[in-house]
C-alpha positions as CSV (number, residue, x, y, z in Angstrom):
1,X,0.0,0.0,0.0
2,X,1.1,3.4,-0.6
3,X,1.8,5.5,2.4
4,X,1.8,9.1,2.9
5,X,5.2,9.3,2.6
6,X,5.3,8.2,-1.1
7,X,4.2,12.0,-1.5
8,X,6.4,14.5,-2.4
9,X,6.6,16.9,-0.5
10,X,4.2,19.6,-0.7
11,X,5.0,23.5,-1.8
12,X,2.0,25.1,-0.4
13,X,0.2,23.6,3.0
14,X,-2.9,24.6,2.0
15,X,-4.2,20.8,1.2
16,X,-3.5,20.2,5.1
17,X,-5.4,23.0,6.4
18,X,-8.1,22.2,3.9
19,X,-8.5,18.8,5.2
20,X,-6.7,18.7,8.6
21,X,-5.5,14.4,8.0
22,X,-4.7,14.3,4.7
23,X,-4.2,10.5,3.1
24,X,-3.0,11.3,-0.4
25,X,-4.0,7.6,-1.4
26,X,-6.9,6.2,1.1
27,X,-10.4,7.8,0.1
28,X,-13.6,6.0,1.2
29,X,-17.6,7.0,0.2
30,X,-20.7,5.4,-1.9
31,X,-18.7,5.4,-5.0
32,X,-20.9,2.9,-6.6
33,X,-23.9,4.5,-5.6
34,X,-25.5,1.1,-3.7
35,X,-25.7,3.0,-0.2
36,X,-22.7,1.4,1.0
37,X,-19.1,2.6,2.0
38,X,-16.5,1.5,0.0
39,X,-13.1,2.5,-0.5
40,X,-10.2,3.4,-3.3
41,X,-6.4,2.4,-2.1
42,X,-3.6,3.8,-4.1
43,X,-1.0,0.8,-4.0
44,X,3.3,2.0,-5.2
45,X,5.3,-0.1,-7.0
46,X,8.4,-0.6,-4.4
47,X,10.5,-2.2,-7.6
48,X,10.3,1.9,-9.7
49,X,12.3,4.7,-8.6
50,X,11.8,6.3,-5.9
51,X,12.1,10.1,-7.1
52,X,9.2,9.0,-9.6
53,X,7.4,5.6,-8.4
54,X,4.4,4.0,-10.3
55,X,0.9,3.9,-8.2
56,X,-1.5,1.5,-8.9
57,X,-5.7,2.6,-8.1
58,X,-7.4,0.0,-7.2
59,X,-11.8,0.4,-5.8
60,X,-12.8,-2.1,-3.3
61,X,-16.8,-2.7,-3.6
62,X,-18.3,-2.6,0.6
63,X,-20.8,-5.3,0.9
64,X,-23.7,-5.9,3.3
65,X,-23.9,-6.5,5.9
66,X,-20.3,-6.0,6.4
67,X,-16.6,-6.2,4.4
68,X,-15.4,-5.5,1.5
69,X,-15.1,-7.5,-2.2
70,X,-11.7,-8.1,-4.0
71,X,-10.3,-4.9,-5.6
72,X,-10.9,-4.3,-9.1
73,X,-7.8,-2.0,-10.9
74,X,-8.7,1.3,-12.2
75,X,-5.0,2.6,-13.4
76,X,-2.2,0.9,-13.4
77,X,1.3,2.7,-13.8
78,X,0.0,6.0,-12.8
79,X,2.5,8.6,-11.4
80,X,0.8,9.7,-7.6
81,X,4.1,11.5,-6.1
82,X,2.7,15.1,-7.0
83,X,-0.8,14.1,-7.1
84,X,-3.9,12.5,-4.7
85,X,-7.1,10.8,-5.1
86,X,-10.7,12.1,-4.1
87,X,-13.8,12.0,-4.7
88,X,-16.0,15.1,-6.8
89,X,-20.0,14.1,-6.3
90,X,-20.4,11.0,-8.5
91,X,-17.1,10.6,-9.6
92,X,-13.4,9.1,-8.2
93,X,-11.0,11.7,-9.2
94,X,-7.4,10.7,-10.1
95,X,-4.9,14.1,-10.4
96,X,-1.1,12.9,-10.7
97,X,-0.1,16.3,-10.0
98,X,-2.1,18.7,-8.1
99,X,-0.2,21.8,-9.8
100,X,-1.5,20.5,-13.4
101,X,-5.5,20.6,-14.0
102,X,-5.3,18.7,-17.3
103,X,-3.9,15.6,-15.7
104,X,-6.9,15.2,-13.9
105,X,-9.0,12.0,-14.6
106,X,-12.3,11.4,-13.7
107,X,-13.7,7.7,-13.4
108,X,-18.0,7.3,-12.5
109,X,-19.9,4.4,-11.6
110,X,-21.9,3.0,-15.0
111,X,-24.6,0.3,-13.4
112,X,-25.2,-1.1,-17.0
113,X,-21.3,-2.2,-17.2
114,X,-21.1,-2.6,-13.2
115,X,-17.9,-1.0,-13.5
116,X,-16.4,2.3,-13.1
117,X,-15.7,4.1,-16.6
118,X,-13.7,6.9,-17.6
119,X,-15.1,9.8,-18.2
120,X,-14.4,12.5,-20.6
121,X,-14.8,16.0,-19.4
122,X,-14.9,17.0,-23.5
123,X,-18.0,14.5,-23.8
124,X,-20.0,16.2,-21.3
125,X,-19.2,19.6,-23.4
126,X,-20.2,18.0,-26.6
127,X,-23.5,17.2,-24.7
128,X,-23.9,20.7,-23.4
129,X,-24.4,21.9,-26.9
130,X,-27.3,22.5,-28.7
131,X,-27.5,19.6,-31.5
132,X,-27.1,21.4,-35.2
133,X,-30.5,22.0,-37.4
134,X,-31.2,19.2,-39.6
135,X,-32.6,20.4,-42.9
C-alpha cells in the first residue's frame, strides 16, 4: 500500500489545512452508488524509482452487511508523487499532479457495465451543446 510518505513533499500547506488528516492515497464514500461505503487504495510499485514511483488505483466494492469485495484495478502505472485521489460528487478523481488541472481523470460508476468508466470531461461539453438544425 502506498503510504503518505510516497508524497512529495508539498510546496504550499494549504491541502492540510483544507483537510486537517490528509491521506494522499486512502479515500472512502458510496462510490458505486448502492448506499454502502467502500473504498479506493492507491498501492506504489516498491520495484520503480523512488524520485518518480508507479501507483496502482485500485476500488474495493463494501458489501452488506459487512466487508469489503476483491479490488478491481482502475490505473495501473499511474505517477501519484505530485498528485492524490478524491472524490468530486459521482465521480473518483485521479490528479497525478495537483499543480497541473489537465492531468486530472475522472472515473464514474456506469450500473449497465457494473464498473467504473472513464469519463471524458470534453463529452459532457459536446452534450452541453445544442445539436445542429437538420434540414
Amino acid at each position: 500500500m502506498a503510504k503518505d510518505e510516497d508524497r512529495r513533499e508539498l510546496e504550499s500547506d494549504d491541502v492540510t489545512r483544507l483537510y486537517g488528516v490528509y491521506h494522499p492515497y486512502f479515500l472512502r464514500g458510496d462510490v458505486n452508488d448502492d448506499g454502502v461505503l467502500d473504498f479506493v487504495l492507491a498501492f506504489v510499485r516498491r520495484d520503480s524509482d523512488r524520485d518518480s514511483p508507479w501507483f496502482t488505483v485500485v476500488v474495493f466494492s463494501g458489501r452488506e452487511p459487512s466487508g469489503f469485495g476483491s479490488g478491481s484495478v482502475l490505473e495501473r502505472d499511474v505517477s501519484l508523487a505530485d498528485g492524490d485521489l478524491s472524490v468530486d460528487r459521482d465521480s473518483i478523481v485521479i490528479t497525478p499532479d495537483l499543480e497541473d488541472e489537465e492531468t486530472v481523470r475522472r472515473y464514474r460508476w456506469d450500473p449497465i457495465r457494473r464498473s467504473h468508466v472513464f469519463v471524458r470531461d470534453d463529452a459532457e461539453e459536446d452534450d452541453a451543446r445544442e445539436p445542429a438544425a437538420q434540414t
